[in-house]
C-alpha positions as CSV (number, residue, x, y, z in Angstrom):
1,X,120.8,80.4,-137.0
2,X,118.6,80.2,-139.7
3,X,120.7,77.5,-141.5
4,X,120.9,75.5,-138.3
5,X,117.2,75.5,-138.3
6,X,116.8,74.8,-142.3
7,X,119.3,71.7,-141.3
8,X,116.7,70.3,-138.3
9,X,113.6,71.1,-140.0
10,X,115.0,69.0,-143.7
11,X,115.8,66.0,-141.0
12,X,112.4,66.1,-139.0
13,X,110.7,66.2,-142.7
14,X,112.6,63.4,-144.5
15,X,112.9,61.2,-141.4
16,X,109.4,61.6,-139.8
17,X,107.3,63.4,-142.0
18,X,107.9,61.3,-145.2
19,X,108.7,64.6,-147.2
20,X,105.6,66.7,-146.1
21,X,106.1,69.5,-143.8
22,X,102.1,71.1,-144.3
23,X,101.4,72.0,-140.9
24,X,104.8,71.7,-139.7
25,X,105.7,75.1,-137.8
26,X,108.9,76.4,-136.3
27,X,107.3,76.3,-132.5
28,X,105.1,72.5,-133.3
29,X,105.7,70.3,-130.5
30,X,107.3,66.8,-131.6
31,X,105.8,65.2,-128.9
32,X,102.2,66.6,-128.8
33,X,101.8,66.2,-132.3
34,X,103.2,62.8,-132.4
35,X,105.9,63.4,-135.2
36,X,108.9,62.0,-133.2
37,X,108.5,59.1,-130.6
38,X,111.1,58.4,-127.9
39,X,113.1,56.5,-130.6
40,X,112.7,59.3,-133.0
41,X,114.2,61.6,-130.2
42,X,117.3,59.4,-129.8
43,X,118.0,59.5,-133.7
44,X,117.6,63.2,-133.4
45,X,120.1,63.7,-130.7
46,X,122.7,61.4,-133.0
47,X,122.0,63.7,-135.7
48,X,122.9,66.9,-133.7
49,X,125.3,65.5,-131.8
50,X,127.3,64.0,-135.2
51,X,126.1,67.3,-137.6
52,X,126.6,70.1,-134.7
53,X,129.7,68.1,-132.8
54,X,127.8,68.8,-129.8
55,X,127.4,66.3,-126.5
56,X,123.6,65.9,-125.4
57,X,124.0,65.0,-121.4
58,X,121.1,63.6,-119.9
59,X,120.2,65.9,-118.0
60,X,119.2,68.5,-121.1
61,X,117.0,65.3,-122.5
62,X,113.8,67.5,-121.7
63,X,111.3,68.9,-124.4
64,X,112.4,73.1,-123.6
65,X,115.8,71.7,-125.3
66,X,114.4,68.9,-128.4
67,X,110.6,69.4,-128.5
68,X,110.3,71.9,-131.6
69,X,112.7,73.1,-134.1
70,X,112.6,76.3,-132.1
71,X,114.0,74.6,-128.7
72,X,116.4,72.3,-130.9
73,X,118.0,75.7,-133.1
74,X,118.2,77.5,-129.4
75,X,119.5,74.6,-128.0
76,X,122.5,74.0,-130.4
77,X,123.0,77.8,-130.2
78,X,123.5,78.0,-126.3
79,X,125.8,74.3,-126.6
80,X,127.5,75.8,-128.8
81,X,128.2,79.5,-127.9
């Protein structure tokens, strides 16, 4: 899984973090820490969707599955187990 993470963690850096991950740990919380907004979220669930081939219903649009690269690496692991 460790690639699948390196793969979310260069996304959240180069499209919210403007290159700089100081401060950005594997369990930070998107949301709490303000580095992805509700559009932000979207564009991350087109990116795993497209990069993963996995489909996001709405009903797993809730932080335990997106909010961290953590919940996002486990997430992709159970969609796609």
């Amino acid at each position: 899984m460790s690639d699948v993470k390196n793969k979310i963690r260069t996304f959240i850096v180069e499209n919210y973090l403007f290159g700089d991950d100081e401060g950005l740990e594997e369990n930070t919380s998107f949301l709490d820490e303000g580095i992805v907004d509700s559009t932000g979220i979207l564009e991350l669930i087109e990116f795993i969707s497209e990069d993963f081939s996995i489909t996001v219903e709405d009903d797993e649009l809730i932080p335990e599955n997106l909010d961290s690269i953590n919940n996002v690496t486990a997430f992709i692991g159970r969609k796609t187990s």
